[in-house]
C-alpha positions, -999 to +999 in steps of 0.1 A: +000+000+000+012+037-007+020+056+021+000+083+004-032+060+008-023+047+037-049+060+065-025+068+092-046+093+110-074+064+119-042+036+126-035+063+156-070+068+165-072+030+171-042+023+188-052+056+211-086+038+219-064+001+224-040+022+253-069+041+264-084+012+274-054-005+286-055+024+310-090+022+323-085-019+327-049-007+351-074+016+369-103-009+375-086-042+378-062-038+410-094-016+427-119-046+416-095-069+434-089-053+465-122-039+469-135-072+469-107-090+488-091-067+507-058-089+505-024-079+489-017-114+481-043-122+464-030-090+443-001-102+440-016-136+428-036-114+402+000-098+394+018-133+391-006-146+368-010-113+346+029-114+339+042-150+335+026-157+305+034-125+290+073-136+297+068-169+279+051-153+251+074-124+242+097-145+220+071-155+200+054-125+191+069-118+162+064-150+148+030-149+149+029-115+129+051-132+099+032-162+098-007-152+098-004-116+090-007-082+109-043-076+102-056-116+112-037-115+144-049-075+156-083-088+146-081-118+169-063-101+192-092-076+200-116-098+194-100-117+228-097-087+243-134-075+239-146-112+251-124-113+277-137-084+291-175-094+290-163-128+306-150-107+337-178-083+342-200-115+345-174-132+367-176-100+394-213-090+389-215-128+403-192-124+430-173-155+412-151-175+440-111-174+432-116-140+419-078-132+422-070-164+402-098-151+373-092-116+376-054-126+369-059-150+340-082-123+325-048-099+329-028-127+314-048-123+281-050-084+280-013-085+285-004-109+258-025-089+240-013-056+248+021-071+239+010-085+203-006-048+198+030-034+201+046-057+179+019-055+153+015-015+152+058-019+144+051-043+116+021-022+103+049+010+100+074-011+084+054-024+058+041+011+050+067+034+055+110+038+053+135+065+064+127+094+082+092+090+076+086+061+095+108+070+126+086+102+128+052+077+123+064+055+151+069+086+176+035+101+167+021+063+178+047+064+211+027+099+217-003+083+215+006+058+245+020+086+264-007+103+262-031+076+269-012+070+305-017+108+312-053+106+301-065+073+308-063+072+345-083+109+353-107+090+325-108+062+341-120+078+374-143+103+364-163+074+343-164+053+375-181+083+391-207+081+364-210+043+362-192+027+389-157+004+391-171-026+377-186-015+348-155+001+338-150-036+323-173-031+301-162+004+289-124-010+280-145-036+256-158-007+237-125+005+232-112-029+220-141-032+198-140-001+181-101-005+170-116-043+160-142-027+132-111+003+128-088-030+120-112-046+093-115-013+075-086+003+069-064-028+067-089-047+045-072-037+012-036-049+024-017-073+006+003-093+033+029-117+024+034-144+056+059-170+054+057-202+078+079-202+112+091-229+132+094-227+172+134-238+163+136-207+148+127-189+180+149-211+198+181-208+175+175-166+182+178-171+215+205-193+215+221-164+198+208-136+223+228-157+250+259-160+233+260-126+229+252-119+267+279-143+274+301-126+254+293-092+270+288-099+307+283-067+312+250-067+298+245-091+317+247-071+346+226-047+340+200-069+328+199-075+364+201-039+374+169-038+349+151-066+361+156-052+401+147-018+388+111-039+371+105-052+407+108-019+425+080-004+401+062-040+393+057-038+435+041-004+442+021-006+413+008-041+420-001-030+456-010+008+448-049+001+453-040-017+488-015+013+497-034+045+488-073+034+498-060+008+528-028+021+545-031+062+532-068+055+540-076+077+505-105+073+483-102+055+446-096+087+429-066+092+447-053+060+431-062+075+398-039+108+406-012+080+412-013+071+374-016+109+362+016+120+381+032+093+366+023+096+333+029+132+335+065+122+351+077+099+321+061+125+298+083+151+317+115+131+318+115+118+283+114+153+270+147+161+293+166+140+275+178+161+248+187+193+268+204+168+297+227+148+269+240+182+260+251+188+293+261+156+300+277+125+287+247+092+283+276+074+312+268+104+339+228+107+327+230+067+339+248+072+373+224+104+383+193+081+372+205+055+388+206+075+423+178+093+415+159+063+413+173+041+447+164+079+470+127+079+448+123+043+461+134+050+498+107+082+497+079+064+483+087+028+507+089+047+539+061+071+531+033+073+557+013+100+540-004+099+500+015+131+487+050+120+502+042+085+487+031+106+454+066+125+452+083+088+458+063+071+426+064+100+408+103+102+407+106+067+404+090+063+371+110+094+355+142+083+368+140+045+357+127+062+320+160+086+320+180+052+330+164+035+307+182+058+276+218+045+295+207+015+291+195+009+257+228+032+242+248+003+262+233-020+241+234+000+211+270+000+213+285-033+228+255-060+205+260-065+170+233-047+144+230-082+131+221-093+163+205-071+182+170-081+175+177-116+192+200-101+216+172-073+225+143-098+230+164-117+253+173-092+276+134-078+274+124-112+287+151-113+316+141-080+320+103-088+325+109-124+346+113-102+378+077-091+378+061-125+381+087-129+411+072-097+425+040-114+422+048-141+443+068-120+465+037-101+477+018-139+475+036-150+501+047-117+523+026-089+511-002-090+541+022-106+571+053-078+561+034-051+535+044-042+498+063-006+513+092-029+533+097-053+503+099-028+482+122-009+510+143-044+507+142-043+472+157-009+474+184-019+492+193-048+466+194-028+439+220+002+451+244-029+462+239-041+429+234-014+407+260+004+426+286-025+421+279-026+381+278+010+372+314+015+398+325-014+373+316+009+342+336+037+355+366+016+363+361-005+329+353+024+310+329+007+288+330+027+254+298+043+253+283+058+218+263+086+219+226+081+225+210+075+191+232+048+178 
């Protein structure tokens, strides 16, 4: 298809609705659960079950996208999305027993979803556009998640106001089912060439993503720094709900105010980077992020009151973005162009193993000890780790490239 015929402007408006109800479904969900429960670890089992499949699943996204086509698997994937949706409503109008277990299986699927969304959305640019044109596409559709998680939350809240928690279920499957009929239209016309996959193709690129970690242990490293820095974040945000309307004693919209201030935050901090690389080399942005983040989670674990706690998340999630950009131009530079697709997906998964642990974590400890000390503990892990591999950096001198390569 011709990029000129192409109709980009109702692509974004779909993929807006698809984060926007992402957003309302991260409002509900945790409130559904501990409204009805009142237990952090059956949040955390919700959490657990949400993630792990979404682990297993990443290296196999792509491969679905080459071999059934972009616009068969985003129509089945909102298709699942929208019935998934109409199954939970039932399941809590009914009060359903094990709701925990359901409410996380019903995550599981949004979040394999959510994943396949990502990866189709990048093979519906590539197909369509080249050069500048499609790196400028693909940041007008990372604006339109940013400014679904700004959005989406004070959304989210107002229209439980109107309509209550629980039938905010059902106002995500709109959403869904309007990028479902926006799918079937304006990808109806597209010729899609798919070519059949093999899981030993999966497994030979990630027998090449670990060679290359072996060969680099320094990604290695801070694959763990990453993965400790998942669990810090993965713990307040599984137990926010519990924190802010149990401990901070606040009302559900407070929660809400939670996900604007972050949202706001990564905005913020994403659009420091520029004027900070200027000032600064990518190696010093990493080691002030870095501290920036172990003091945000020391603030927001030993908070006793919602605005302290506020300041804590809010920094948190605009520091681990900024370290983030260290992070991904360390990669850049030390994994191979030729690899760095199977290198990449590797790390991603290592990255994103540590939140089913947080799951359990809070399974097992989260009423008897509380998310804010395991977090606090988590804390402390990460600056003797984190600490130890970016003092290894400096001493090392890892040759850094500039951020962009």
């Amino acid at each position: 298809m011709s990029t000129r015929a192409f109709p980009f402007a109702k692509l974004w408006l779909g993929l807006f609705s698809v984060y926007l109800g992402d957003q309302i479904l991260l409002f509900a969900v945790p409130l559904i659960i501990w409204n009805m429960t009142g237990s952090i670890a059956q949040a955390g089992v919700a959490y657990f079950i949400e993630w792990l499949p979404r682990v297993l699943f990443l290296p196999y996204g792509g491969v679905l996208i080459d071999r059934f086509g972009v616009r068969r698997v985003l129509l089945k994937t909102d298709a699942a999305k929208v019935v998934s949706c109409l199954v939970a409503f039932f399941l809590v109008k009914e009060e359903a027993g094990y709701l925990a277990l359901l409410l996380g299986i019903f995550n599981a699927v949004l979040s394999i979803g959510n994943a396949q969304t990502v990866v189709a959305a990048d093979a519906i640019l590539a197909q369509t556009y080249s050069g500048d044109e499609f790196s400028r596409r693909q940041a007008s559709i990372s604006k339109a998640d940013q400014c679904s998680m700004v959005l989406g939350p004070a959304f989210a809240a107002g229209l439980s106001l109107v309509i209550g928690i629980k039938q905010l279920l059902l106002a995500a499957a709109v959403f869904y089912f309007f990028n479902y009929i926006n799918i079937r239209f304006i990808l109806r016309h597209v010729q899609e060439e798919t070519r059949p996959e093999s899981s030993r193709s999966v497994l030979g690129d990630l027998q090449v993503g670990i060679s290359v970690l072996a060969e680099h242990k320094f990604l290695l490293l801070l694959t763990c720094v990453a993965a400790l820095n998942n669990m810090l974040i993965g713990m307040l945000e599984a137990a926010g709900a519990a924190i802010i309307t149990g401990r901070l004693n606040k009302p559900d919209s407070f929660f809400s105010l939670m996900n604007v201030i972050a949202g706001l935050n990564g905005v913020f901090a994403l659009s420091l980077v520029p004027l900070l690389l200027k000032r600064m080399t990518v190696r010093t942005l990493g080691t002030l992020s870095f501290c920036l983040l172990c003091l945000s989670g020391v603030i927001a674990n030993v908070a006793d009151g919602f605005w302290f706690f506020l300041v804590g998340f809010g920094l948190m999630i605009g520091s681990s973005l900024l370290l983030g950009v260290y992070f991904r131009t360390v990669r850049a530079t030390l994994i191979p162009r030729e690899h760095m697709g199977k290198a990449v997906g590797l790390i991603t998964c290592l990255n994103q193993a540590s939140l089913p642990l947080t799951g359990l974590l809070l399974t097992a400890y989260g009423d008897s000890v509380g998310p804010q000390p395991l977090g606090l503990i988590i804390t402390g892990v990460l600056v003797l780790v984190g600490g130890a591999v970016l003092s290894r950096d400096a001493t090392k001198k890892v040759e850094i490239a500039p951020e962009g390569a």
